[in-house]
VEXZA-132419 format. One record per residue: residue number from 1; residue in three letters; z, x, y of N, C-alpha, C, O in turn. Coordinates in steps of 0.2 Angstrom, whole numbers. Layout:
<nodes>
<node pos="NUM" code="ALA" n_z="Z" n_x="X" n_y="Y" ca_z="Z" ca_x="X" ca_y="Y" c_z="Z" c_x="X" c_y="Y" o_z="Z" o_x="X" o_y="Y"/>
...
</nodes>
This chain:
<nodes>
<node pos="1" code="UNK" n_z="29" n_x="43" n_y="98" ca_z="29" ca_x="36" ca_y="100" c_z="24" c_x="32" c_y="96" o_z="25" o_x="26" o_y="95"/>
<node pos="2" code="UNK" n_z="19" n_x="37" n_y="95" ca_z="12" ca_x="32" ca_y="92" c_z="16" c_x="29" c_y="84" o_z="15" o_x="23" o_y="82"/>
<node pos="3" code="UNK" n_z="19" n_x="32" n_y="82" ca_z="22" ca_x="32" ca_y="73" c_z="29" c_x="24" c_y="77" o_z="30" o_x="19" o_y="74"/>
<node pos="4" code="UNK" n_z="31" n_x="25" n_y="81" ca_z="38" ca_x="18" ca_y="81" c_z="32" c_x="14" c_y="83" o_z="34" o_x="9" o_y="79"/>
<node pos="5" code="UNK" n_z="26" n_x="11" n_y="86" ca_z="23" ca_x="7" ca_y="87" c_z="19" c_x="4" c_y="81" o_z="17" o_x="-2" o_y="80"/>
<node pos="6" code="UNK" n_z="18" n_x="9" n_y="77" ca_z="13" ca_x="10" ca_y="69" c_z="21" c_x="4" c_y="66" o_z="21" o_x="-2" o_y="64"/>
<node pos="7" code="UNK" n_z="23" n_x="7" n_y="67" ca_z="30" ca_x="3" ca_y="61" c_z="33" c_x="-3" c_y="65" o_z="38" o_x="-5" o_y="62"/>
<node pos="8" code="UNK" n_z="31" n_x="-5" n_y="71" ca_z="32" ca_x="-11" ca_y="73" c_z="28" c_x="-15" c_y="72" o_z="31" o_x="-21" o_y="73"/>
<node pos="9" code="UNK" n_z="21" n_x="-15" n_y="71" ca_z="17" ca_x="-18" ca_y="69" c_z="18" c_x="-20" c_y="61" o_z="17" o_x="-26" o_y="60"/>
<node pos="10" code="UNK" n_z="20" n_x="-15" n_y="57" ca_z="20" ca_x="-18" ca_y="50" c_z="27" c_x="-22" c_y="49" o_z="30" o_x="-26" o_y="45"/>
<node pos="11" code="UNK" n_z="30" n_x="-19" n_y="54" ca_z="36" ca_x="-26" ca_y="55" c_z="34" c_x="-32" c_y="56" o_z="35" o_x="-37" o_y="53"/>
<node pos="12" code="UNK" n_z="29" n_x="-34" n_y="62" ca_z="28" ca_x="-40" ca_y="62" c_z="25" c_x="-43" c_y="60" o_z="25" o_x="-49" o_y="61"/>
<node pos="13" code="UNK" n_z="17" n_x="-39" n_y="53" ca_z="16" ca_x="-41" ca_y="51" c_z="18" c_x="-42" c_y="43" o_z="15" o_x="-44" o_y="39"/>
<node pos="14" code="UNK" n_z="26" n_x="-40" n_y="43" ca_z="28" ca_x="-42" ca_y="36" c_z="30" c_x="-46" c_y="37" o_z="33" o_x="-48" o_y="33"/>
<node pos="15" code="UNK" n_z="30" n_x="-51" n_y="42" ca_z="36" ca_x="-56" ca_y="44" c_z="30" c_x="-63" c_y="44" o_z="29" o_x="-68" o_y="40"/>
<node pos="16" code="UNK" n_z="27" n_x="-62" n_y="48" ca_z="21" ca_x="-66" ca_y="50" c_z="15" c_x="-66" c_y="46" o_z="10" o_x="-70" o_y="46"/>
<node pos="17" code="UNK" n_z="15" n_x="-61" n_y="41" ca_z="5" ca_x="-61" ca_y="37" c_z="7" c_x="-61" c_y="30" o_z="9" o_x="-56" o_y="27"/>
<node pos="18" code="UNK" n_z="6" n_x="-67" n_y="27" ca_z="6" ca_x="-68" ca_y="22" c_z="5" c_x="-61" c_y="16" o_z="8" o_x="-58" o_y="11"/>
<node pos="19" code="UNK" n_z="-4" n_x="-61" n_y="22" ca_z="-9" ca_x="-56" ca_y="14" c_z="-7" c_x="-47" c_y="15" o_z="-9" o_x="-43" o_y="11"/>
<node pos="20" code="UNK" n_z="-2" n_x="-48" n_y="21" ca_z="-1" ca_x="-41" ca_y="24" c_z="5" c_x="-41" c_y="17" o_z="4" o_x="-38" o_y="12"/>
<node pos="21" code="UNK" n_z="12" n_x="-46" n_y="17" ca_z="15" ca_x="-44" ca_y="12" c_z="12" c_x="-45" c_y="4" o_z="15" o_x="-42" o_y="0"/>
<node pos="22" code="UNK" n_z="8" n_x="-49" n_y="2" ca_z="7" ca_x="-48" ca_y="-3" c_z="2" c_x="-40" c_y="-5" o_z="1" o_x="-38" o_y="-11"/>
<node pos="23" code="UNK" n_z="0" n_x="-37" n_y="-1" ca_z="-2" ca_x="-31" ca_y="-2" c_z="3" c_x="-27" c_y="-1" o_z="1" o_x="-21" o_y="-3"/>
<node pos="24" code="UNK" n_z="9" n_x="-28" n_y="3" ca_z="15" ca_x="-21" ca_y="2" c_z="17" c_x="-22" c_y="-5" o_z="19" o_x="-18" o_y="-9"/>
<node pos="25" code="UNK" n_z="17" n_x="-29" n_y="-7" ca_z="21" ca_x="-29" ca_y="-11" c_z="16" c_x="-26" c_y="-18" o_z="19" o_x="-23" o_y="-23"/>
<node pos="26" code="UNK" n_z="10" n_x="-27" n_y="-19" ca_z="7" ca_x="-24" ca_y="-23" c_z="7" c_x="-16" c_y="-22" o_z="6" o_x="-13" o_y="-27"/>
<node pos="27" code="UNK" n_z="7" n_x="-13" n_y="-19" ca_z="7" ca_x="-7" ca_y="-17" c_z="13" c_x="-4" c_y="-21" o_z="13" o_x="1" o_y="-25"/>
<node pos="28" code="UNK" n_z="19" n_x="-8" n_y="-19" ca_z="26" ca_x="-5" ca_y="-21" c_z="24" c_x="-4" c_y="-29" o_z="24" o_x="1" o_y="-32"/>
<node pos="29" code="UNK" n_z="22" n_x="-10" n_y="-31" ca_z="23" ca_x="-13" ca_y="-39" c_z="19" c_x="-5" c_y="-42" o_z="22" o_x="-1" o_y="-45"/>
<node pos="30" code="UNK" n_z="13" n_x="-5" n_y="-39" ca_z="9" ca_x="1" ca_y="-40" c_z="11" c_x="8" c_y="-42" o_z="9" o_x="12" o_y="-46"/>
<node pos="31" code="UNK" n_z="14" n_x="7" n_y="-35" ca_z="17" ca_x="14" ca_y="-35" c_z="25" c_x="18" c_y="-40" o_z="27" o_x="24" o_y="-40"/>
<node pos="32" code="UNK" n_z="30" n_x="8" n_y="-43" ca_z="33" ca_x="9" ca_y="-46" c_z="31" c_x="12" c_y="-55" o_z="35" o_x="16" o_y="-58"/>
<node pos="33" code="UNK" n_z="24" n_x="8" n_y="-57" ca_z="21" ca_x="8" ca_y="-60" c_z="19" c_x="16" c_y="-60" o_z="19" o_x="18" o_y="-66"/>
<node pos="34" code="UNK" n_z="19" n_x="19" n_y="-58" ca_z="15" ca_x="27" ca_y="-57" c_z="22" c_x="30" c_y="-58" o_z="21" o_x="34" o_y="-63"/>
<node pos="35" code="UNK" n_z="27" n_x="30" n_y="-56" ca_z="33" ca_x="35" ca_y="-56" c_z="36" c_x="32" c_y="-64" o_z="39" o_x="36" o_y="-68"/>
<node pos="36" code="UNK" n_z="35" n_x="27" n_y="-65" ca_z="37" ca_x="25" ca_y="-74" c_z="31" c_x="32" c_y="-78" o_z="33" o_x="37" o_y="-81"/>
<node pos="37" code="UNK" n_z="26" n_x="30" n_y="-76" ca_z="21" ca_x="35" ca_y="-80" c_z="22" c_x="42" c_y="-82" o_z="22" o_x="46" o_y="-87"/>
<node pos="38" code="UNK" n_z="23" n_x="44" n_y="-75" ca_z="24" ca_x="51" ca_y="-74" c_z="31" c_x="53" c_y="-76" o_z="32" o_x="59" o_y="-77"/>
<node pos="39" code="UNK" n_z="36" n_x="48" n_y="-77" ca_z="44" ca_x="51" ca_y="-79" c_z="43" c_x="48" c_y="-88" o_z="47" o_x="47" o_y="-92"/>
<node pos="40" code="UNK" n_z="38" n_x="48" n_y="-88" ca_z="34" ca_x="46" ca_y="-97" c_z="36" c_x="57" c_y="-99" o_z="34" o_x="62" o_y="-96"/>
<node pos="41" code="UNK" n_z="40" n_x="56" n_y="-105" ca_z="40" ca_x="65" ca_y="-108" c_z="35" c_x="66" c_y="-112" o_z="34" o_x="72" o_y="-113"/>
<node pos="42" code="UNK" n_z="30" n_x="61" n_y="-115" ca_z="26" ca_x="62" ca_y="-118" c_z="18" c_x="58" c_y="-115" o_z="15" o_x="53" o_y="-117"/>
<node pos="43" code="UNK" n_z="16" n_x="62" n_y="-111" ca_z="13" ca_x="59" ca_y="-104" c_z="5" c_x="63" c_y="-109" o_z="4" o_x="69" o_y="-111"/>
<node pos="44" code="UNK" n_z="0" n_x="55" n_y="-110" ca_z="-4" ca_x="55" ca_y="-116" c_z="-12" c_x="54" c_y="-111" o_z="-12" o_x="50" o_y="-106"/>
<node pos="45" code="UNK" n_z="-17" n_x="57" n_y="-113" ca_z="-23" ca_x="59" ca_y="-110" c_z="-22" c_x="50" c_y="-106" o_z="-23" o_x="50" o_y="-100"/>
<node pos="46" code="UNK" n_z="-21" n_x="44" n_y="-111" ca_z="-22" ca_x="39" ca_y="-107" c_z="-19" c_x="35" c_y="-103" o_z="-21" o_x="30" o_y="-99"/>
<node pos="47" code="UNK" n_z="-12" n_x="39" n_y="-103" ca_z="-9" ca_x="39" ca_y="-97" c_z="-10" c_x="40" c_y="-93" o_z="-7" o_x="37" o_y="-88"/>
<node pos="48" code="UNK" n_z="-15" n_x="46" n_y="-90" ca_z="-18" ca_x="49" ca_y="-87" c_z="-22" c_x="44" c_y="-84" o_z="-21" o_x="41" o_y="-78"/>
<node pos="49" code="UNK" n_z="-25" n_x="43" n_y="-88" ca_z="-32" ca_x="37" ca_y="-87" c_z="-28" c_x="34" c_y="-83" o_z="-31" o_x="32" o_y="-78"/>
<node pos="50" code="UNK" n_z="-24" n_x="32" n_y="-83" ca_z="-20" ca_x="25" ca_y="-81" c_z="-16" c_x="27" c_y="-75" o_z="-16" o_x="23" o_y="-71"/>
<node pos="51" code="UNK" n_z="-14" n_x="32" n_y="-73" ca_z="-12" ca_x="35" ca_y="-68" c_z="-15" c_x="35" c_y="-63" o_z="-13" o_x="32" o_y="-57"/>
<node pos="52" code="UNK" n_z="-22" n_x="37" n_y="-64" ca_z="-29" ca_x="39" ca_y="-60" c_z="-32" c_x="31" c_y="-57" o_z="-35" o_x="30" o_y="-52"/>
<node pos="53" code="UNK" n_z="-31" n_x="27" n_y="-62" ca_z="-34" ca_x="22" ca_y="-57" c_z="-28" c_x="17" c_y="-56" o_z="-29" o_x="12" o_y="-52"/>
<node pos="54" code="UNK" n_z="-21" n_x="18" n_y="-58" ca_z="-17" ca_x="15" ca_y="-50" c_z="-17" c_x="18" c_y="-46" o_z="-15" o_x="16" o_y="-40"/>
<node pos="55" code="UNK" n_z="-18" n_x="25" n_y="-46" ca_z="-18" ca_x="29" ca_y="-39" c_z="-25" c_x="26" c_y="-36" o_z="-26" o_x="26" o_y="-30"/>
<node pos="56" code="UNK" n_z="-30" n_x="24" n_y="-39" ca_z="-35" ca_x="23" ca_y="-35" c_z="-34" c_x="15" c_y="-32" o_z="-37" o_x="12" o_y="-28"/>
<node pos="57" code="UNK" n_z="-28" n_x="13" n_y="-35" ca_z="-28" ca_x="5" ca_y="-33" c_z="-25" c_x="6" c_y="-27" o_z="-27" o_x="4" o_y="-22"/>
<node pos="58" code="UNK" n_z="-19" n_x="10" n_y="-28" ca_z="-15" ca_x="10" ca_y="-21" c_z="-19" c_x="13" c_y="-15" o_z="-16" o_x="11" o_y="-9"/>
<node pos="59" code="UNK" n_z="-24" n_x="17" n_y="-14" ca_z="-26" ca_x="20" ca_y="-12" c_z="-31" c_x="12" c_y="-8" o_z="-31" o_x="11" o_y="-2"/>
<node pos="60" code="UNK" n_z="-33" n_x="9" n_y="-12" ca_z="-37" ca_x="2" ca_y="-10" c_z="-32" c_x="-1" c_y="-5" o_z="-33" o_x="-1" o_y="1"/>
<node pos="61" code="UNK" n_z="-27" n_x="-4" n_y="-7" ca_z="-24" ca_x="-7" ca_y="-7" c_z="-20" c_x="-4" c_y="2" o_z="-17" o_x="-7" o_y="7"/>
<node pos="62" code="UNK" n_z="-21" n_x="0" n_y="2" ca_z="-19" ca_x="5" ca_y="9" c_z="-23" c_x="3" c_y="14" o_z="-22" o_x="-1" o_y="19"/>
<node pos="63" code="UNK" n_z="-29" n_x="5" n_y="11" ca_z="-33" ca_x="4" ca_y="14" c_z="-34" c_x="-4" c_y="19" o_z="-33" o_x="-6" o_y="25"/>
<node pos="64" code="UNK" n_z="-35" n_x="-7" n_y="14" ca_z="-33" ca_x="-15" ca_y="15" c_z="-27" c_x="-17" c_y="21" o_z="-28" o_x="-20" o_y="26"/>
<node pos="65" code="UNK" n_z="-22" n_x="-14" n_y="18" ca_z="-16" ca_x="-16" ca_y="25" c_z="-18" c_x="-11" c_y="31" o_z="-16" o_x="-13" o_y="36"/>
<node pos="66" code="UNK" n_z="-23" n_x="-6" n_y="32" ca_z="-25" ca_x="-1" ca_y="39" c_z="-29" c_x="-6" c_y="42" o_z="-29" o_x="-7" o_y="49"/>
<node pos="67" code="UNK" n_z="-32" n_x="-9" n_y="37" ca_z="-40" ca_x="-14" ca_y="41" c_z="-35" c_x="-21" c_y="43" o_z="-38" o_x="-25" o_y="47"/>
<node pos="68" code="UNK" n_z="-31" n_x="-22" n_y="41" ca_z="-28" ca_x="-30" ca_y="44" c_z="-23" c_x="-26" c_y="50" o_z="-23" o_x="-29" o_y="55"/>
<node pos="69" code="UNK" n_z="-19" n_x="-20" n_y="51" ca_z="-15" ca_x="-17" ca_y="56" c_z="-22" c_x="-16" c_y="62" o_z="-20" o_x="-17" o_y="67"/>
<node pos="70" code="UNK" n_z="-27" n_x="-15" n_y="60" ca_z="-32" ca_x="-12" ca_y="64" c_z="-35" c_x="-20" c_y="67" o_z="-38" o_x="-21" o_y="73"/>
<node pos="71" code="UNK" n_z="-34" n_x="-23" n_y="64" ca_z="-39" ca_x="-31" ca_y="68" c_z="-31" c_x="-33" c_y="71" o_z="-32" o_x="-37" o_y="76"/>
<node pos="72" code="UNK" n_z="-25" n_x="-32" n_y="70" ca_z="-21" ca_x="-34" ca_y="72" c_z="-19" c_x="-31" c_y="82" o_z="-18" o_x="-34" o_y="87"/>
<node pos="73" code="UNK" n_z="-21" n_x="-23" n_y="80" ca_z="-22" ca_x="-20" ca_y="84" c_z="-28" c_x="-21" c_y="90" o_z="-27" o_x="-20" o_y="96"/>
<node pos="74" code="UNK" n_z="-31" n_x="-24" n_y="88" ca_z="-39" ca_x="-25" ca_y="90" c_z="-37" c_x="-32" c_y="94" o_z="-38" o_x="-32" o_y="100"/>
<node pos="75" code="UNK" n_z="-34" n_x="-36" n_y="91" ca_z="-33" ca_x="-42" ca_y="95" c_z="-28" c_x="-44" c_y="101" o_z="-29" o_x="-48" o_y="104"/>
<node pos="76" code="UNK" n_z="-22" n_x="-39" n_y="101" ca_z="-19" ca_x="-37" ca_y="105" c_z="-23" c_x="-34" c_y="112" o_z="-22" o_x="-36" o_y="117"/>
<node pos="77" code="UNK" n_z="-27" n_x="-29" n_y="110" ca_z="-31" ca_x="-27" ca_y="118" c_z="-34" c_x="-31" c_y="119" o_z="-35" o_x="-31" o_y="125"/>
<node pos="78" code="UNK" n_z="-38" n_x="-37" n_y="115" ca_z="-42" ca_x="-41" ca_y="117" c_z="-41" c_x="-48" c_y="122" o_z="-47" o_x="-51" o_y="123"/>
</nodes>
C-alpha cells in the first residue's frame, strides 16, 4: 500500500510542481545519457569518467525529488 501512495504522490506532483518535473525530467535525460554510454562498443577510460559523474547526478537529482515528496508529505499531516 506504502509503494501506490509513494506513486500517487509523484503523480501529483508531476501535474502540479513545476521543479518536481523539471527534475524527472532531468533524471530521464540522465539516465538516457548513461545507457547511450554504456551500449558505446568501445567504452573508453573517459567514458567511464563520464558514466561515474551522471551516475553521481542522477543520484542528486533523486535525492532532490525525495526532499520535495518528503515536504510534500510533511505538509499533508500538517
Amino acid at each position: 500500500m506504502e509503494r501506490n501512495a509513494q506513486e500517487e504522490i509523484k503523480a501529483h506532483l508531476m501535474q502540479t510542481n513545476e521543479s518536481f518535473r523539471h527534475l524527472v525530467q532531468q533524471h530521464h535525460d540522465y539516465e538516457r545519457q548513461v545507457v547511450q554510454l554504456e551500449a558505446k562498443p568501445d567504452f573508453s577510460p573517459a567514458d567511464e569518467i563520464e558514466e561515474h559523474r551522471l551516475k553521481k547526478l542522477k543520484l542528486r537529482i533523486k535525492d532532490e525529488m525525495e526532499a520535495l515528496i518528503g515536504h510534500y508529505k510533511a505538509e499533508r499531516v500538517s
